[in-house]
N, C-alpha and C positions, 0 to 999 in steps of 0.2 A: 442605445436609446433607452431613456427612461421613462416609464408609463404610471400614470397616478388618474385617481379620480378628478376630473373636471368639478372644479366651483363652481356654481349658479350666483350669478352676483344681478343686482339690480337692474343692468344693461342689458342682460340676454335672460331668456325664459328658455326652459329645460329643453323645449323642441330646437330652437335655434342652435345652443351649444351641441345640441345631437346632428345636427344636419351641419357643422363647421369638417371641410376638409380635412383640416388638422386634428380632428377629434376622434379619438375610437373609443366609444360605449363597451365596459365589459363588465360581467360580477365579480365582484372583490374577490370570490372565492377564483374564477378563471386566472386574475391578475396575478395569484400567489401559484397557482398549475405554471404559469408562463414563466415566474421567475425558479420556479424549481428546476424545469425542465431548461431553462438557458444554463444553469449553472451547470449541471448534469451535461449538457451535451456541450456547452464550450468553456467556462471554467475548467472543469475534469477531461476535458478534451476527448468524450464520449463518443462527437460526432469524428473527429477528426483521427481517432483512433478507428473504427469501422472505415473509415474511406482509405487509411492509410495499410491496414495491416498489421500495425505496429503499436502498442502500450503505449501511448503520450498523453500528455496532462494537454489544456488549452496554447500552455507555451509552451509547448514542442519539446518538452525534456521527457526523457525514455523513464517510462516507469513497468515494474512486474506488475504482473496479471491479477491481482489480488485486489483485495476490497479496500476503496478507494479511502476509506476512513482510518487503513492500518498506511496506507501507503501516508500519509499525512503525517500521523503520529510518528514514524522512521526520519521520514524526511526531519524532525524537529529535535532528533534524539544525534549527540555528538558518539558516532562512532568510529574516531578514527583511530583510537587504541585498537579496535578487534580485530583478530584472523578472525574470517568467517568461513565453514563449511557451507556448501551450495550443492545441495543434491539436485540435478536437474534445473538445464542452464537455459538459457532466453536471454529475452530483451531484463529481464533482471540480474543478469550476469553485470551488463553495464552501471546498474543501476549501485550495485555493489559496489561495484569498484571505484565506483566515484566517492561512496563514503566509509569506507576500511579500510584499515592499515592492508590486509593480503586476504586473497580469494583462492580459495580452490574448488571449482565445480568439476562434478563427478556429472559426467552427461551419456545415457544409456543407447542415447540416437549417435552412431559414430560419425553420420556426415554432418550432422546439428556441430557436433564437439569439433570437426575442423572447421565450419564455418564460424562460431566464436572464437576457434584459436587464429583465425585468419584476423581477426577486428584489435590483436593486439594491445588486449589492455593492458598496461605498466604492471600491474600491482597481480593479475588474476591468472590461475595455473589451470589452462582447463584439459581434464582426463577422459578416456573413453573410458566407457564400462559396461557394462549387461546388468540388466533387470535380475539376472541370478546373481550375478558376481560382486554386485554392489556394495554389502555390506562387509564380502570378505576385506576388500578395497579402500572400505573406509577405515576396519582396523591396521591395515599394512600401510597405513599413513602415518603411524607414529606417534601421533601429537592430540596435543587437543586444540579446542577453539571456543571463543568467546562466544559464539552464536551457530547453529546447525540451520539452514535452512531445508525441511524436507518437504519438496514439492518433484519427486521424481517419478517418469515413470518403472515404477515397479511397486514393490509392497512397502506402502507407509508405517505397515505398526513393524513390519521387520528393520526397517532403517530408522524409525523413531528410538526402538530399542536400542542399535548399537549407537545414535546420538547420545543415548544417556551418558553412556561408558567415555564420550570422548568431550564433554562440556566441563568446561574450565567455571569453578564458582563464580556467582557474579555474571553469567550469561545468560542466556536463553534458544531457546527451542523453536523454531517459529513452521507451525503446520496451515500447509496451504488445503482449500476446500476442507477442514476440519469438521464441519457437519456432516462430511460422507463418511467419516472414519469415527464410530464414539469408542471400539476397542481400542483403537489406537491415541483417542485424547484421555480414555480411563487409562491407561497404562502411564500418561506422561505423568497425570496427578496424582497416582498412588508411587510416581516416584518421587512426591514432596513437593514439585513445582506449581509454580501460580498458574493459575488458568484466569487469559485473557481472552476474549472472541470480540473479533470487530467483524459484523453484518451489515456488509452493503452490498451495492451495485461495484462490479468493476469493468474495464475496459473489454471489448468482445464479445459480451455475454448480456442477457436479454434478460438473466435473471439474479438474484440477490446470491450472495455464496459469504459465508465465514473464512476467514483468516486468522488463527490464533495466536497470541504468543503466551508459552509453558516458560513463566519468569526461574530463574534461581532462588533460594531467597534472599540472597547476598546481592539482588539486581537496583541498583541505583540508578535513574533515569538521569540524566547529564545530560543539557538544552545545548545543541549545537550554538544558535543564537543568541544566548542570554535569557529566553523565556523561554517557556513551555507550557503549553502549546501556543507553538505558533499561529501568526493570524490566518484564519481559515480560508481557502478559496472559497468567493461566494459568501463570504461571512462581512460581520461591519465591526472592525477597529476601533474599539471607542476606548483602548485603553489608557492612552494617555489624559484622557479627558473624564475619567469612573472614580470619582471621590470616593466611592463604596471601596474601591481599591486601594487605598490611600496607605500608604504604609507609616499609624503614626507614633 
């Protein structure tokens, strides 16, 4: 349902249009509260995440826990070249694995790490580990990876550091709740990398939280879809029609 300011035209006078059943009186500023909050709770799938338990957008695809402005910009980014490290696994484990070449999550809850090794995804390895043993685990892995995701529980600026050691140029770093950690985002950027912070709202939470990504600087963003960024939920599309865009 879409809501606009009622015209006052010759035929009716301003009381009449206000007393029309079909009609609801509101301040322009309320009309713009109403569509903020539709987007937010069923665009972002805000409500529908609270009722469910579970990270979802309005169309029911699983997303991490994160601020719903980085979860956008990922979703529009082609990664299906990257191994990605996943420290601390979830409803974002899936979420991975639908756009990465391979996943390995290191999960410190062990019945968490057999209920995602239970969901079977093709491409994702997922390990038990401990809050202490974490980053030994991450070096006895061998290899490196296109992307670190650290959002585990245990110490961020200790598993931030050994991501540094195992990031393939040309990747990134990516720290979850990054405004609770500044020793551990001064540490990512005095190791060279770009510091990104997306601050929003995300699914579960009542309140605003960052989500960073610490780029390489060999990081080239590659549009899964042919653009970037893609069309916004909630947002208006006028690109095919933006002469200002006009490529001439």
């Amino acid at each position: 349902m879409f809501w606009n300011r009622a015209s006052q035209d010759t035929a009716q006078s301003g009381d009449q249009v206000r007393n029309r059943l079909d009609c609801v009186e509101m301040p322009e500023a309320a009309m713009f509260e109403a569509s903020a909050l539709n987007i937010l709770s069923h665009g972002l799938g805000f409500r529908k995440s609270l009722e469910t338990g579970i990270c979802v957008l309005g169309d029911e695809r699983v997303i991490p826990m994160m601020s719903y402005g980085l979860i956008e910009y990922l979703m529009g980014l082609d990664l299906t070249a990257f191994d990605l490290l996943e420290l601390g696994g979830g409803h974002s484990t899936e979420f991975w694995s639908q756009r990465a070449k391979s996943v390995v999550t290191l999960e410190t809850d062990a019945e968490w790490a057999r209920i995602l090794d239970s969901n079977g995804f093709p491409n994702a390895e997922i390990r038990s580990t401990t809050a202490e043993r974490i980053t030994d685990d991450m070096a006895a892995l061998g290899r490196s990876f296109d992307a670190v995701i650290v959002d585990a529980s245990a110490s961020r600026y200790r598993c931030a550091k050994a991501a540094l050691k195992l990031l393939k140029p040309g990747g990134f770093i990516l720290l979850d709740n990054a405004d609770w950690y500044p020793n551990t985002t001064a540490l990512l950027r005095a190791a060279d990398l770009i510091q990104v912070d997306f601050h929003d709202f995300r699914p579960l939470r009542w309140y605003r939280c960052a989500t960073s990504l610490f780029l390489h600087k060999d990081f080239r963003a590659r549009p899964r879809y042919g653009r970037l960024p893609q069309p916004l939920i909630g947002g208006k599309d006028i690109a095919a029609a933006n002469d200002w865009d006009r490529a001439d």
